[in-house]
N, C-alpha and C positions, 0 to 999 in steps of 0.2 A: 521181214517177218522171219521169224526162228523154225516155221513149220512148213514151208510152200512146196515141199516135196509130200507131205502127208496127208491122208485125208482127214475128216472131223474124226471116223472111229478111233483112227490108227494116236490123233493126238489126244483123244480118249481116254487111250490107257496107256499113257506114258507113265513112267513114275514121276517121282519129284525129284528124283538124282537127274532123269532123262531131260527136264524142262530147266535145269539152272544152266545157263551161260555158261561156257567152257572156261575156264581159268579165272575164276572168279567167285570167292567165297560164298557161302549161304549167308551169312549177316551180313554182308555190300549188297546181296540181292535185295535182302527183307528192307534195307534202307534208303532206296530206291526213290519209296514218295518223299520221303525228307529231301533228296535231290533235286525231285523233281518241281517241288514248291518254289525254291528258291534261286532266282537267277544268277548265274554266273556265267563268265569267259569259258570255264572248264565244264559241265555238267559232266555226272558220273553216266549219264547215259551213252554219251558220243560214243566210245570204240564200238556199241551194240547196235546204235539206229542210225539208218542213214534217213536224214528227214524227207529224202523225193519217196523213200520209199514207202512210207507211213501214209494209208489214206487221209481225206479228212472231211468228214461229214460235220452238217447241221445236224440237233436233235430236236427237238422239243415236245416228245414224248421218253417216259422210259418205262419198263416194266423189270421186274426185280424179282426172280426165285429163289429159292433157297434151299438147300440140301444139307447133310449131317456136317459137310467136311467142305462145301465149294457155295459160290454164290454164282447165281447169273445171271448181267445185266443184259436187256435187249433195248438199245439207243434206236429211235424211230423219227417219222416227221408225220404229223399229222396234217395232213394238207385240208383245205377247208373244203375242195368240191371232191376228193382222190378219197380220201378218207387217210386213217392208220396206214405205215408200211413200214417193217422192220429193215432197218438198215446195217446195222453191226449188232454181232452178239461177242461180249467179253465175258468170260467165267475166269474167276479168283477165287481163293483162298478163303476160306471164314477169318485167317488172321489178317490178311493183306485188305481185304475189305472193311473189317474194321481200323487200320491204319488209316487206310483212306477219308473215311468217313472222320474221323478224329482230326485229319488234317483240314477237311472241308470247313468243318464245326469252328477248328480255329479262325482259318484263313476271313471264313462271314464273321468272327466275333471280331478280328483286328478291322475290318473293313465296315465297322458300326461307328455311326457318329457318335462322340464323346458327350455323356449326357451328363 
């Protein structure tokens, strides 16, 4: 994680110069989910994650907010006797979310049986 020294305020009010990878262009960032779709030997992601350290949760609830400038997703499990519990929350970009979404759109239209 890019923030394990800071708390939720403090990565609140980062800027956007503060949250980009150190050495590493604004358009390599923004391009990201195109990377990340596609399997390769090299992914653009490697020199920034190290995979043990990336949790990973089940979800199968989600809830979705929205603000002028950010979105935020909150990944949950709704268990059948526990009830709802939020598990991770991710906030993005209104642009980076719509990439996302764009890529999803894709990804279920290629994965449609040919009619």
């Amino acid at each position: 994680m890019f923030f394990k020294d800071k708390t939720q305020q403090e990565v609140d009010q980062l800027t956007e110069e503060e949250t980009q990878p150190k050495g590493v262009e604004k358009a390599a960032v923004q391009d990201d989910v195109a990377s990340i779709e596609k399997p390769s030997a090299q992914n653009n992601l490697e020199p920034f994650i190290d995979d043990e350290e990336i949790p990973e949760y089940y979800s199968n609830i989600l809830g979705v907010r929205t603000g002028p400038y950010d979105v935020e997703l909150v990944f949950g499990l709704n268990h059948p006797t526990r009830g709802p519990k939020a598990l991770v929350r991710v906030r993005t970009s209104q642009k980076h979310f719509q990439a996302i979404g764009d890529t999803i759109a894709r990804i279920l239209k290629e994965q449609e049986p040919a009619s």
